[in-house]
mmCIF file of the N, C-alpha and C atoms, coordinates in Angstrom:
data_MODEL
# 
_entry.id   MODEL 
# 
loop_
_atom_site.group_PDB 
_atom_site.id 
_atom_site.type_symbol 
_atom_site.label_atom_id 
_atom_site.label_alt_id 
_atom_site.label_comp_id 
_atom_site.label_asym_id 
_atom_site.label_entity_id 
_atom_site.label_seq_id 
_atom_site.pdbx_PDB_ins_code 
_atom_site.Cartn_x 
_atom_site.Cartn_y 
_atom_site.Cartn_z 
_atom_site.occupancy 
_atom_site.B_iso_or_equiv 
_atom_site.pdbx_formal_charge 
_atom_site.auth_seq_id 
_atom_site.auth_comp_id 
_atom_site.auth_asym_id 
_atom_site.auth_atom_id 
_atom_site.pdbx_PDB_model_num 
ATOM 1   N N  . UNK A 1 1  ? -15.400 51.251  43.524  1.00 0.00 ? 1  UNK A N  1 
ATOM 2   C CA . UNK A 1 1  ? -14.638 52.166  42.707  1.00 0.00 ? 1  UNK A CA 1 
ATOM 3   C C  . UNK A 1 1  ? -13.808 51.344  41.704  1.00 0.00 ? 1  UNK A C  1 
ATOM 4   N N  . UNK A 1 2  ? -14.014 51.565  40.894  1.00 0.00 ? 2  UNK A N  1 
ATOM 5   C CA . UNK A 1 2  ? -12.979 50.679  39.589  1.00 0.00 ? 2  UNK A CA 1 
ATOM 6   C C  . UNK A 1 2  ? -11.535 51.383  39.658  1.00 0.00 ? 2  UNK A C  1 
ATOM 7   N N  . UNK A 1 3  ? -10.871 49.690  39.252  1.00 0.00 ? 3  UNK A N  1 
ATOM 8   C CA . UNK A 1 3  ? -9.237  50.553  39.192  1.00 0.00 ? 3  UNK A CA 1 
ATOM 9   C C  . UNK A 1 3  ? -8.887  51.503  38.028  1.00 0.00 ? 3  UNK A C  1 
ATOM 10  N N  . UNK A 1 4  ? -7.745  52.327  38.591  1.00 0.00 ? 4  UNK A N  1 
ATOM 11  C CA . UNK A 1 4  ? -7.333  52.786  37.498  1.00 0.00 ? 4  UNK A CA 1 
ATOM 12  C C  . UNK A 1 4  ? -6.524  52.699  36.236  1.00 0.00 ? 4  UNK A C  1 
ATOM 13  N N  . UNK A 1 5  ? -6.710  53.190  35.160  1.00 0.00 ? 5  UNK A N  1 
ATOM 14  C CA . UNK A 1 5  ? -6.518  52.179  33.553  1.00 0.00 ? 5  UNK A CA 1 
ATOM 15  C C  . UNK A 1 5  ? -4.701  52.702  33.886  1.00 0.00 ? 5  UNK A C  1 
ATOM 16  N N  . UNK A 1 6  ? -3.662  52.130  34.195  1.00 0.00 ? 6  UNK A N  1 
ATOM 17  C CA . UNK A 1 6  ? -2.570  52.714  33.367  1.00 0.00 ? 6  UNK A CA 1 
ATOM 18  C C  . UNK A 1 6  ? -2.273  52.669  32.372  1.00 0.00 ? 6  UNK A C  1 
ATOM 19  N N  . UNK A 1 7  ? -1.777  53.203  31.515  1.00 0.00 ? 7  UNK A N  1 
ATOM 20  C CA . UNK A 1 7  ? -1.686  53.862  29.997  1.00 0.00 ? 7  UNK A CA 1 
ATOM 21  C C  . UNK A 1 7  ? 0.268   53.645  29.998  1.00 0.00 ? 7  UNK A C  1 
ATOM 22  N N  . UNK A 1 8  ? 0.613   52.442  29.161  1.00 0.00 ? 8  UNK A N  1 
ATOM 23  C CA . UNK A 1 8  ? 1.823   52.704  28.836  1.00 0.00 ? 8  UNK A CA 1 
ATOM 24  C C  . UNK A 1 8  ? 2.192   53.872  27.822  1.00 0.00 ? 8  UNK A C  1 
ATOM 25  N N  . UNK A 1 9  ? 3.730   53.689  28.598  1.00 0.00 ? 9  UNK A N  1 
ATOM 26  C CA . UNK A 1 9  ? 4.320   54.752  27.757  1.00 0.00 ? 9  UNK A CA 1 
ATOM 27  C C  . UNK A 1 9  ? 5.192   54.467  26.773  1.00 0.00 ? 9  UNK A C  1 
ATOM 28  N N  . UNK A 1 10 ? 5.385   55.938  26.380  1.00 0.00 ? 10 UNK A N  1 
ATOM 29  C CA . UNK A 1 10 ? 6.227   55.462  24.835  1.00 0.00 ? 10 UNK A CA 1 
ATOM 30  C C  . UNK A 1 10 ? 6.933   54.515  24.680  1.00 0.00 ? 10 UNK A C  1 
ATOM 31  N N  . UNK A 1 11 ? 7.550   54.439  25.727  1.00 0.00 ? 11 UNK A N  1 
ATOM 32  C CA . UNK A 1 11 ? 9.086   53.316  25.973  1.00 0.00 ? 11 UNK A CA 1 
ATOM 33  C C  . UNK A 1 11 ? 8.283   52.154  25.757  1.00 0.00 ? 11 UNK A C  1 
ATOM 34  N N  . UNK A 1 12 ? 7.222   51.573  26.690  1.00 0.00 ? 12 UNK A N  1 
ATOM 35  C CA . UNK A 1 12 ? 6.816   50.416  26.620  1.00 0.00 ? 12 UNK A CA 1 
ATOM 36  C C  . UNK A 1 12 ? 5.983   50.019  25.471  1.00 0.00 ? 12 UNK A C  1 
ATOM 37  N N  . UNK A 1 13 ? 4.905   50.765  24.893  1.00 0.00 ? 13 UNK A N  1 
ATOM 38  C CA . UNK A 1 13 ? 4.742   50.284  23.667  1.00 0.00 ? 13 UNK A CA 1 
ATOM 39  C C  . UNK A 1 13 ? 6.147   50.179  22.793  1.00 0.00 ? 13 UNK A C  1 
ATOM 40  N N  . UNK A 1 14 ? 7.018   50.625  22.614  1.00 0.00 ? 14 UNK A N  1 
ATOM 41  C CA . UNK A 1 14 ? 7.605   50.219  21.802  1.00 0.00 ? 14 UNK A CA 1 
ATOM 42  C C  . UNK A 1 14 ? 8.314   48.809  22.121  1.00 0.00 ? 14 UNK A C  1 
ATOM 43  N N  . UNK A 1 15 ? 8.916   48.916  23.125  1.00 0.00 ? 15 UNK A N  1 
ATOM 44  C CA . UNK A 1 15 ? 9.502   47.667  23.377  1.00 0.00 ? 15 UNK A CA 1 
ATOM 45  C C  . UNK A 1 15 ? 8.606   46.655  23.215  1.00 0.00 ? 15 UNK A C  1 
ATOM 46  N N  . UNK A 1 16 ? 7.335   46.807  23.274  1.00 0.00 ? 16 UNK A N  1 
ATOM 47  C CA . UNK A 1 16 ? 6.372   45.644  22.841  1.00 0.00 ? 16 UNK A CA 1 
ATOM 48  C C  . UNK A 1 16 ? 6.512   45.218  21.482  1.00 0.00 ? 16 UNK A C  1 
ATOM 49  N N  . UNK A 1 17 ? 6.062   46.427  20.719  1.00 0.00 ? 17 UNK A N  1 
ATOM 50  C CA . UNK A 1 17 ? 6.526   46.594  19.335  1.00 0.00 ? 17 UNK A CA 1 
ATOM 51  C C  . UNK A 1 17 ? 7.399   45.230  19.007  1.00 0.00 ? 17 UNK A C  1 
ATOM 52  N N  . UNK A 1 18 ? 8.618   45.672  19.456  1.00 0.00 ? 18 UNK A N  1 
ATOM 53  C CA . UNK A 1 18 ? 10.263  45.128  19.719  1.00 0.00 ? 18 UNK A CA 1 
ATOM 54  C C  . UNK A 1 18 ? 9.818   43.888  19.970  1.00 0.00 ? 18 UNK A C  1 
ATOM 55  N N  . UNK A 1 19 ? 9.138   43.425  20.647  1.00 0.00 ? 19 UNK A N  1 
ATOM 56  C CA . UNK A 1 19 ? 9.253   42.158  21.576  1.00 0.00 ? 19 UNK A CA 1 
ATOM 57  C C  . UNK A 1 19 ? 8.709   41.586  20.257  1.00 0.00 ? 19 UNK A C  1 
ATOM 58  N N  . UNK A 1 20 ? 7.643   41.670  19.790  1.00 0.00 ? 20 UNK A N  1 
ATOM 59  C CA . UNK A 1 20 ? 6.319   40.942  18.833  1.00 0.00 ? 20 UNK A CA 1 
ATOM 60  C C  . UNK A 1 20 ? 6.971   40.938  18.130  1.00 0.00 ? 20 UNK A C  1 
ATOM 61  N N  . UNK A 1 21 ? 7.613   41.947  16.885  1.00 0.00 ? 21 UNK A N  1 
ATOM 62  C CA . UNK A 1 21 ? 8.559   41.474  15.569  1.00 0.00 ? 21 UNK A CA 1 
ATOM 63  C C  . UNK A 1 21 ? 9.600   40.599  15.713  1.00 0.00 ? 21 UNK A C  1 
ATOM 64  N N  . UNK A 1 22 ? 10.478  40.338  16.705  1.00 0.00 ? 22 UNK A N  1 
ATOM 65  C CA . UNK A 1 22 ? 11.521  39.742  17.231  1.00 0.00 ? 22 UNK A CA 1 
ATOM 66  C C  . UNK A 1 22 ? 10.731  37.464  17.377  1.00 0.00 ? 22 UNK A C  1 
ATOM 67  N N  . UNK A 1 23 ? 9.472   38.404  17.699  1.00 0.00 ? 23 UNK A N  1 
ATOM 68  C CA . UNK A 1 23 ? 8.800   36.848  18.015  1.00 0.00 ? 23 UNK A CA 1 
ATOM 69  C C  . UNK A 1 23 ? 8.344   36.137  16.770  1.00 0.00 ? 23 UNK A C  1 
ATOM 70  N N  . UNK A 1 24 ? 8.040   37.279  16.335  1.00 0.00 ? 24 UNK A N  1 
ATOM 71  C CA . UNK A 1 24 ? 7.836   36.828  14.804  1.00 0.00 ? 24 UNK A CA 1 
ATOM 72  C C  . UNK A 1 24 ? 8.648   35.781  14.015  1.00 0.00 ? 24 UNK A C  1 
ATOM 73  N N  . UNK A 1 25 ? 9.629   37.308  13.663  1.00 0.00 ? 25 UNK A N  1 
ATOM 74  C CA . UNK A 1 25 ? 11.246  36.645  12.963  1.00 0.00 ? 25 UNK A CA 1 
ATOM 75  C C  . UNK A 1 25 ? 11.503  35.293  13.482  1.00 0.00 ? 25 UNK A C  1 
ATOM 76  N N  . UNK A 1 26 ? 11.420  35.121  14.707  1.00 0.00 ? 26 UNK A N  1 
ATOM 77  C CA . UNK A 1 26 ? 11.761  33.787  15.536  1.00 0.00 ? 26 UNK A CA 1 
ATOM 78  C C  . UNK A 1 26 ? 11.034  32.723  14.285  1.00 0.00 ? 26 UNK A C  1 
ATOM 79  N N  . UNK A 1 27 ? 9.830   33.188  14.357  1.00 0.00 ? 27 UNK A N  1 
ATOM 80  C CA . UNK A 1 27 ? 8.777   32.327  14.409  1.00 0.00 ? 27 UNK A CA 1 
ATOM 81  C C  . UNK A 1 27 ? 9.047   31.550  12.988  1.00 0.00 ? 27 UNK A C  1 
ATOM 82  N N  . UNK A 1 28 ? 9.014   32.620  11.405  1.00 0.00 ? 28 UNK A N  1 
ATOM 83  C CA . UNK A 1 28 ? 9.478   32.802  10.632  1.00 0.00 ? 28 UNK A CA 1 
ATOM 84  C C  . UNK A 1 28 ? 10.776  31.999  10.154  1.00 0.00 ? 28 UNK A C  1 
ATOM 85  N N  . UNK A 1 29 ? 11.643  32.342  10.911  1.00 0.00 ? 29 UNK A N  1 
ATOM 86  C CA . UNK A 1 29 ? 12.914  31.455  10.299  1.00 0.00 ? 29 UNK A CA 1 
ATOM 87  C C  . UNK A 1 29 ? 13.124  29.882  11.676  1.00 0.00 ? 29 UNK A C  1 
ATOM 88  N N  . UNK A 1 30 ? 12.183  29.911  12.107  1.00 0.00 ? 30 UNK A N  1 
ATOM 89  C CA . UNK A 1 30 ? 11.754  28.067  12.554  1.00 0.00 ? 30 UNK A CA 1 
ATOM 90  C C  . UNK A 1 30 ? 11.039  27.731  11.722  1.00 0.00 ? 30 UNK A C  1 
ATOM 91  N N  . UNK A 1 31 ? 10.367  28.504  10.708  1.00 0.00 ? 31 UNK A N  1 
ATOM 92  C CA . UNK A 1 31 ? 9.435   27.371  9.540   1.00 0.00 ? 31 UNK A CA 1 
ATOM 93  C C  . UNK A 1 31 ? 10.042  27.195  8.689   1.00 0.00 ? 31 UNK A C  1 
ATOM 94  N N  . UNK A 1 32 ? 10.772  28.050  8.312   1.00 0.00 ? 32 UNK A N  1 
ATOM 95  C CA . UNK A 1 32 ? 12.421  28.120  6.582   1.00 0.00 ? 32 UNK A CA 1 
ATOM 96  C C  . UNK A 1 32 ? 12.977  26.896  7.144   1.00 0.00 ? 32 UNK A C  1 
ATOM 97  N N  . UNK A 1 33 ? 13.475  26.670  8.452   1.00 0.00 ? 33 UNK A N  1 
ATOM 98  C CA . UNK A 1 33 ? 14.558  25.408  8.891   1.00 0.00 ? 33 UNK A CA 1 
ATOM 99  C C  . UNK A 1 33 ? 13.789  24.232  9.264   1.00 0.00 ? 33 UNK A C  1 
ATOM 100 N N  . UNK A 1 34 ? 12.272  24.336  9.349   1.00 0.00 ? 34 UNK A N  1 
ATOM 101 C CA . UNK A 1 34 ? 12.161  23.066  9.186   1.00 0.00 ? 34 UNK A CA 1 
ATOM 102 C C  . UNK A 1 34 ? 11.466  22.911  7.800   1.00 0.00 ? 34 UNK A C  1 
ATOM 103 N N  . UNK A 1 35 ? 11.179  23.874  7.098   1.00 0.00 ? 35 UNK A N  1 
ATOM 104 C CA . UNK A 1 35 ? 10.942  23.435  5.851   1.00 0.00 ? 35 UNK A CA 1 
ATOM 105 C C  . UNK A 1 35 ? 12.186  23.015  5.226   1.00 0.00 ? 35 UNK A C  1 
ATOM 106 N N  . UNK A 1 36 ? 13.723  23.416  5.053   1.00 0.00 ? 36 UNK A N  1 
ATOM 107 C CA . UNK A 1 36 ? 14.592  23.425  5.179   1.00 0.00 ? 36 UNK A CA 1 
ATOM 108 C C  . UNK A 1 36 ? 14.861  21.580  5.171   1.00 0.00 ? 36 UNK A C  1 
ATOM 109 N N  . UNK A 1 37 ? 15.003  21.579  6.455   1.00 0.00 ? 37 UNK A N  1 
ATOM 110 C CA . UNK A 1 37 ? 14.827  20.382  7.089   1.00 0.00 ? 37 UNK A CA 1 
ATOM 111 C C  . UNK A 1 37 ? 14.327  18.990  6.613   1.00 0.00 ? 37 UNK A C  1 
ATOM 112 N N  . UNK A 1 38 ? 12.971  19.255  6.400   1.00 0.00 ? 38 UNK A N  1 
ATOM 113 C CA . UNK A 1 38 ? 11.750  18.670  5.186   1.00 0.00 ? 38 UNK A CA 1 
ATOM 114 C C  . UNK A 1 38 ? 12.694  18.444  4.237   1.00 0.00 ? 38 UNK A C  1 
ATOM 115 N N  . UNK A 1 39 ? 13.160  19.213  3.594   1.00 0.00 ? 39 UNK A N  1 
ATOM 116 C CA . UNK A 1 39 ? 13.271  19.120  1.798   1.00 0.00 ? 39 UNK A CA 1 
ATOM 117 C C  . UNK A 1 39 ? 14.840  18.303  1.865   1.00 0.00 ? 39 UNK A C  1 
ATOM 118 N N  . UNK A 1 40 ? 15.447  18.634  2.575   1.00 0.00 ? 40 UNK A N  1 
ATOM 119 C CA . UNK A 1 40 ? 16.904  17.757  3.015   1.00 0.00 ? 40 UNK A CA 1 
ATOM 120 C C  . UNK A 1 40 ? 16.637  16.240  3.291   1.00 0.00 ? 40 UNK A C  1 
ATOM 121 N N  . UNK A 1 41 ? 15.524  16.003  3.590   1.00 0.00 ? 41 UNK A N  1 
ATOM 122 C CA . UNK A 1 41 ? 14.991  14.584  4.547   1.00 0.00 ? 41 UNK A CA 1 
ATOM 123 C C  . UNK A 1 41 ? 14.606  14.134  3.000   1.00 0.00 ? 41 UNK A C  1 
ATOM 124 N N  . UNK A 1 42 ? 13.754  14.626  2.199   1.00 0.00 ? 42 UNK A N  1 
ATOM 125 C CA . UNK A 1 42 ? 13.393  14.518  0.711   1.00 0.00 ? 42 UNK A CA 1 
ATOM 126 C C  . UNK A 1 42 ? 14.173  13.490  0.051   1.00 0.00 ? 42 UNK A C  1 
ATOM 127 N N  . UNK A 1 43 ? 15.508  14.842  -0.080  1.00 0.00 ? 43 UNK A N  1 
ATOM 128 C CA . UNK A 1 43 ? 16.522  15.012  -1.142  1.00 0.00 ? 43 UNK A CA 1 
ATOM 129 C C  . UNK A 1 43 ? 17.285  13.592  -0.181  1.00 0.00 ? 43 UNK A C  1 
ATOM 130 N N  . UNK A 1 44 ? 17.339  13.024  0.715   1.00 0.00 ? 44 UNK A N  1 
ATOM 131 C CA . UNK A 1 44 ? 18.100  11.850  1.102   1.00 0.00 ? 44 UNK A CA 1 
ATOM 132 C C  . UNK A 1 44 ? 17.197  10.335  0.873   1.00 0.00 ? 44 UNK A C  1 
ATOM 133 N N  . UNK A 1 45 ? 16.338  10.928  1.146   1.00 0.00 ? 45 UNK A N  1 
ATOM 134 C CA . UNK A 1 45 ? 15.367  9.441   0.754   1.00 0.00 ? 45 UNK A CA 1 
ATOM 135 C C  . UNK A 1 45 ? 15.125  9.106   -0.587  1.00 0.00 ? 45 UNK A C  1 
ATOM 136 N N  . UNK A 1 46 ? 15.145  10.188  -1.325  1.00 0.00 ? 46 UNK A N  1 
ATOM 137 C CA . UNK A 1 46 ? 15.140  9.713   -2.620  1.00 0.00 ? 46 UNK A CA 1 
ATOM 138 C C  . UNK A 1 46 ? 16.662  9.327   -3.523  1.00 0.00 ? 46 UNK A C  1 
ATOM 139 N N  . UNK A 1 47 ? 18.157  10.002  -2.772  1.00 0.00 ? 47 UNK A N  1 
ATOM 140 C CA . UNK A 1 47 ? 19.365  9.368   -3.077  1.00 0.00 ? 47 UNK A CA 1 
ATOM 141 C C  . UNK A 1 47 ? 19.360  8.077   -2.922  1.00 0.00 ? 47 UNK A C  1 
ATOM 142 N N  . UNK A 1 48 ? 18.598  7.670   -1.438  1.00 0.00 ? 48 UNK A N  1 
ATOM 143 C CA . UNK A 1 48 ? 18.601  6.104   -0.758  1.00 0.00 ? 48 UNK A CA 1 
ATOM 144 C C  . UNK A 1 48 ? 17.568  5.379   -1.532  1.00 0.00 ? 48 UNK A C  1 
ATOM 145 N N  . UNK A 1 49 ? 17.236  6.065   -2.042  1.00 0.00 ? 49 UNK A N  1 
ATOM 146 C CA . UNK A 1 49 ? 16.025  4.916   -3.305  1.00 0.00 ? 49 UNK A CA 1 
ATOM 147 C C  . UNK A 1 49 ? 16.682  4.442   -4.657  1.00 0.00 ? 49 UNK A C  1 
ATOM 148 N N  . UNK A 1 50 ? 17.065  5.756   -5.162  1.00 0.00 ? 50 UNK A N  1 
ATOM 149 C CA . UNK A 1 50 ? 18.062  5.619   -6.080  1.00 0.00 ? 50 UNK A CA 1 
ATOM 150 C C  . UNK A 1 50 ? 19.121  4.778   -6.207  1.00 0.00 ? 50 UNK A C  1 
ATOM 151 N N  . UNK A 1 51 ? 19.695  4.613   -4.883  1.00 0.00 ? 51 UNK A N  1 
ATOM 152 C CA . UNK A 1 51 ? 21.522  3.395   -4.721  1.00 0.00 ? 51 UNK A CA 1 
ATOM 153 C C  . UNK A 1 51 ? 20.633  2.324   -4.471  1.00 0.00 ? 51 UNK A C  1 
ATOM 154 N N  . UNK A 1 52 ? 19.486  2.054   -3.804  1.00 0.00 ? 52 UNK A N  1 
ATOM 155 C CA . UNK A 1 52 ? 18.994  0.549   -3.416  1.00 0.00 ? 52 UNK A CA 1 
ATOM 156 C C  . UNK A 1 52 ? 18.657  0.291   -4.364  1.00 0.00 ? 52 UNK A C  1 
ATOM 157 N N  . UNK A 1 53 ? 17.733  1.114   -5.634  1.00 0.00 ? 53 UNK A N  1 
ATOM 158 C CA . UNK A 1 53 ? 17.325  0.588   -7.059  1.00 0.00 ? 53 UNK A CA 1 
ATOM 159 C C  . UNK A 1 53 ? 18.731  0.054   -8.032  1.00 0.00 ? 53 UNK A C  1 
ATOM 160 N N  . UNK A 1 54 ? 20.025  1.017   -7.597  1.00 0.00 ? 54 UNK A N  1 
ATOM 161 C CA . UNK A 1 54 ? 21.280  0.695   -8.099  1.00 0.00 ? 54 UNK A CA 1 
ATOM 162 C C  . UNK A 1 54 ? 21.489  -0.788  -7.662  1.00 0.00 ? 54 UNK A C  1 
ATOM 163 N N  . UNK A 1 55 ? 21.813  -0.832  -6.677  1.00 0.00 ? 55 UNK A N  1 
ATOM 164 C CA . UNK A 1 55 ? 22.193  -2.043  -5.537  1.00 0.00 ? 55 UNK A CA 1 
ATOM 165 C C  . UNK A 1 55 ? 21.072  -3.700  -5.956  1.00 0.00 ? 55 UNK A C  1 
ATOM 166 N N  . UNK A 1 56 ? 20.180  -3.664  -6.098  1.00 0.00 ? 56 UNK A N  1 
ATOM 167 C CA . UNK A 1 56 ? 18.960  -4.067  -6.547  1.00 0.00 ? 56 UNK A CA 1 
ATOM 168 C C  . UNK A 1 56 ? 19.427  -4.884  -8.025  1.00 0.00 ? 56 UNK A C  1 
ATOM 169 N N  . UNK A 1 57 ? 19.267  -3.775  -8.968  1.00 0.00 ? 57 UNK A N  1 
ATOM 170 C CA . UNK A 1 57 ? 19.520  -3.841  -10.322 1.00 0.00 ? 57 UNK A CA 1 
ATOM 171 C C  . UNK A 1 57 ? 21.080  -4.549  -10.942 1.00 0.00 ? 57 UNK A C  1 
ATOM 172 N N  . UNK A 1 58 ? 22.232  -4.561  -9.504  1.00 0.00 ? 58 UNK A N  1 
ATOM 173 C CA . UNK A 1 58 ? 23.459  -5.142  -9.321  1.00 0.00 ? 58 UNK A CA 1 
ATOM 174 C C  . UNK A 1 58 ? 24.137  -4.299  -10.621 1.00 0.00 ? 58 UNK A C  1 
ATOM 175 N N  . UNK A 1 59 ? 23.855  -3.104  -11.001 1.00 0.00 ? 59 UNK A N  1 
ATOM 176 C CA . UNK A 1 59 ? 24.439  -2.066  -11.775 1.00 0.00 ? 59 UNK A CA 1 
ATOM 177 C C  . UNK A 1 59 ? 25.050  -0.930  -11.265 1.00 0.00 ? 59 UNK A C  1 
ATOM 178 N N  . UNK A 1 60 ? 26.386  -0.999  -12.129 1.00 0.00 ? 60 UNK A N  1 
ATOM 179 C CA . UNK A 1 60 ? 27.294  0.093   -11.242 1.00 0.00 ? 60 UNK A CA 1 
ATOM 180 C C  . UNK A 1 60 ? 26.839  1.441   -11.734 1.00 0.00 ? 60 UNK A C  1 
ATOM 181 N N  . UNK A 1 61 ? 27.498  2.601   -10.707 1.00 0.00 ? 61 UNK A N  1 
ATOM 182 C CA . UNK A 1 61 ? 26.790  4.261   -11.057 1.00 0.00 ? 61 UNK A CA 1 
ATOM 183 C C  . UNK A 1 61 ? 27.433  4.089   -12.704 1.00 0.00 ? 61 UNK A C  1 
ATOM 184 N N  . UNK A 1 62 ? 28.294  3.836   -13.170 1.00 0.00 ? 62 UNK A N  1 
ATOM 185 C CA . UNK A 1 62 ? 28.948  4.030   -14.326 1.00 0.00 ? 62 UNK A CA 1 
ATOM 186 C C  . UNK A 1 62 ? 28.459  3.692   -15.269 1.00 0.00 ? 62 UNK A C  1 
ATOM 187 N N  . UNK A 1 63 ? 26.882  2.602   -14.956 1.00 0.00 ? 63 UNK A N  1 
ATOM 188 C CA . UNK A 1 63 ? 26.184  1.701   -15.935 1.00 0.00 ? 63 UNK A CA 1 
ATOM 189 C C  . UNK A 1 63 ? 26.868  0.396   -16.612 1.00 0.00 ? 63 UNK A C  1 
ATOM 190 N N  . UNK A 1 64 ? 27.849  -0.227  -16.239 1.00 0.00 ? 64 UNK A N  1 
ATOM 191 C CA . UNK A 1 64 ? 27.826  -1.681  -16.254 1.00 0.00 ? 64 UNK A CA 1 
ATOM 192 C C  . UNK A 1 64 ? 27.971  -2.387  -15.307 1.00 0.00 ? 64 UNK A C  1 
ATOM 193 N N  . UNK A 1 65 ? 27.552  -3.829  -15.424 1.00 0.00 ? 65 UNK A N  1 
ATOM 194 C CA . UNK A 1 65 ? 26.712  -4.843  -14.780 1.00 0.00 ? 65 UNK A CA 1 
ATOM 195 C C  . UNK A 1 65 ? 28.124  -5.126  -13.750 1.00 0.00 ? 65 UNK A C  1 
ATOM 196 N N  . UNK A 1 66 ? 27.474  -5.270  -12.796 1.00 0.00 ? 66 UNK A N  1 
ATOM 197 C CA . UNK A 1 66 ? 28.744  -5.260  -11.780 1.00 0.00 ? 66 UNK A CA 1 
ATOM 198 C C  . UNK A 1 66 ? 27.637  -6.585  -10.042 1.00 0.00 ? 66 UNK A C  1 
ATOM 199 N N  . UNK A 1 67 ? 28.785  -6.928  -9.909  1.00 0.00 ? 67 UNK A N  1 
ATOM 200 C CA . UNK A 1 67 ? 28.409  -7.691  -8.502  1.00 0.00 ? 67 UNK A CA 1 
ATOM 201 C C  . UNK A 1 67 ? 28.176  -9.029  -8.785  1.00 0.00 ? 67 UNK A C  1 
ATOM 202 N N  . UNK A 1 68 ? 27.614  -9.828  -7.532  1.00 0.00 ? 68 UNK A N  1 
ATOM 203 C CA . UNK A 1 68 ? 27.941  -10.954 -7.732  1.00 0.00 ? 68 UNK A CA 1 
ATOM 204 C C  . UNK A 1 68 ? 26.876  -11.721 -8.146  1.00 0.00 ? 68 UNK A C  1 
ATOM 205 N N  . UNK A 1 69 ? 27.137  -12.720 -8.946  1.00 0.00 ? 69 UNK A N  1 
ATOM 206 C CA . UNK A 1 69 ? 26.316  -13.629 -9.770  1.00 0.00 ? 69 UNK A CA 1 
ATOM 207 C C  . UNK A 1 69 ? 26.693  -12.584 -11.588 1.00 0.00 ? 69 UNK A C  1 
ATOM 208 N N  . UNK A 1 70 ? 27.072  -11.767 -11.676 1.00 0.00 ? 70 UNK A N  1 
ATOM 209 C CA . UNK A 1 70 ? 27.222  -11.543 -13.012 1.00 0.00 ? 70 UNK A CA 1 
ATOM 210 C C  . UNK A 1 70 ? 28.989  -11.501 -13.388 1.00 0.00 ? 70 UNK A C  1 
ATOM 211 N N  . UNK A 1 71 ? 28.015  -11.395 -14.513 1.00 0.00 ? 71 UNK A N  1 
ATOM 212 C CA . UNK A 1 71 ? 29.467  -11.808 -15.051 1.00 0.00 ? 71 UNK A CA 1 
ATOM 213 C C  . UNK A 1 71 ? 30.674  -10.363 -15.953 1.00 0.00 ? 71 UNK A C  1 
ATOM 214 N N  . UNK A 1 72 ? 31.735  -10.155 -15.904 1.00 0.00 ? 72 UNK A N  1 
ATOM 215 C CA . UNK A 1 72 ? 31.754  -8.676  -16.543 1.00 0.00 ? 72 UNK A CA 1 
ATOM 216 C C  . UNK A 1 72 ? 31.437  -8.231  -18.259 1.00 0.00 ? 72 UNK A C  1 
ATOM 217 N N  . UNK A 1 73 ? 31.139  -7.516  -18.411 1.00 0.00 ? 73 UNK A N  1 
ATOM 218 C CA . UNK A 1 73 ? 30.635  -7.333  -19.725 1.00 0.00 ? 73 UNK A CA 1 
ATOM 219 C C  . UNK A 1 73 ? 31.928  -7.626  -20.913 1.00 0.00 ? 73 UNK A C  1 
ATOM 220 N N  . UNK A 1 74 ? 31.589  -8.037  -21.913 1.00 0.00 ? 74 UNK A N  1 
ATOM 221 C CA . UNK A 1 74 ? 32.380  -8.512  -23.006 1.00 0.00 ? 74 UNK A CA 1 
ATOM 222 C C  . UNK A 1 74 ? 33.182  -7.291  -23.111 1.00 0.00 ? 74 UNK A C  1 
ATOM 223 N N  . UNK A 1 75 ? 34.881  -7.839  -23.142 1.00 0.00 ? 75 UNK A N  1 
ATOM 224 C CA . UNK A 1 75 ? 35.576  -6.595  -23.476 1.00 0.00 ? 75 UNK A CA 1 
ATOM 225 C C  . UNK A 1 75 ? 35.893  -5.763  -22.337 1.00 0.00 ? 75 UNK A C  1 
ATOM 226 N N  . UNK A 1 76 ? 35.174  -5.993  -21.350 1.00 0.00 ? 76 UNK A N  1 
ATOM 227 C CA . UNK A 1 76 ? 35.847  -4.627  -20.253 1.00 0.00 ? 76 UNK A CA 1 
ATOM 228 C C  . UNK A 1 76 ? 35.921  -5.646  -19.116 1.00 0.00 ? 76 UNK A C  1 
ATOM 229 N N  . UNK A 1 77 ? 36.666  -4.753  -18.367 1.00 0.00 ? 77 UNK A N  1 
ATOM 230 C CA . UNK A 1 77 ? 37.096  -5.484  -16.812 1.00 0.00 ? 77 UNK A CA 1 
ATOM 231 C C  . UNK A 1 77 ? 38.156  -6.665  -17.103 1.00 0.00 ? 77 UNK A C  1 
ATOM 232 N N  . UNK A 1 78 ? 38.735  -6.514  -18.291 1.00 0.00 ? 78 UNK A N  1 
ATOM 233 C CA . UNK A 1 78 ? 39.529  -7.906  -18.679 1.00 0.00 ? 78 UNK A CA 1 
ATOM 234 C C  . UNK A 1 78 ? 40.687  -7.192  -18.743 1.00 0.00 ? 78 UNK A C  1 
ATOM 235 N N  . UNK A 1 79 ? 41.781  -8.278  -17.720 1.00 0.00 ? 79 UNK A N  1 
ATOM 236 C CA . UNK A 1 79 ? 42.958  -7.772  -17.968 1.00 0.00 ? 79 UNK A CA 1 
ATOM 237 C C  . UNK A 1 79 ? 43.963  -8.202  -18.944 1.00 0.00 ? 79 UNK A C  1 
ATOM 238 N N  . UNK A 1 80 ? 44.579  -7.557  -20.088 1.00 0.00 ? 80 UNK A N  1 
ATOM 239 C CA . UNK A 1 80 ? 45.089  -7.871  -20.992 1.00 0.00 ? 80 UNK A CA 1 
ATOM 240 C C  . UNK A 1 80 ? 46.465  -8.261  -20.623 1.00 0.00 ? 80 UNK A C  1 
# 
């Protein structure tokens, strides 16, 4: 004799409903935060490329020659 089929009810399909969109959304805003995530990791590696090319180049953010082995540019950094 085969068993018999129970047939949820209203309540429970819905709460399924409930359950699956909820899993979704989950699902959904874990890919925004690690895309999120991603693009933050980006946006820092390329600041840290940027100051080591600074650092490198022994040029200050302000654009003159700054650090050691140079010398300060004609006219500035001189105290009068």
């Amino acid at each position: 004799m085969a068993p018999a089929v129970r047939h949820r009810t209203p309540d429970e399909r819905w709460n399924q409903q409930v359950s699956r969109v909820m899993h979704e959304a989950a699902e959904e805003r874990e890919q925004r935060e690690r895309a999120r995530a991603t693009e933050d990791d980006l946006h820092a590696r390329r600041e840290a490329a940027a100051l080591m090319a600074l650092i490198r180049a022994r040029v200050r953010p302000d654009g003159r020659a700054g650090g050691p082995g140079h010398a300060p540019a004609a006219g500035r950094d001189r105290e009068s």
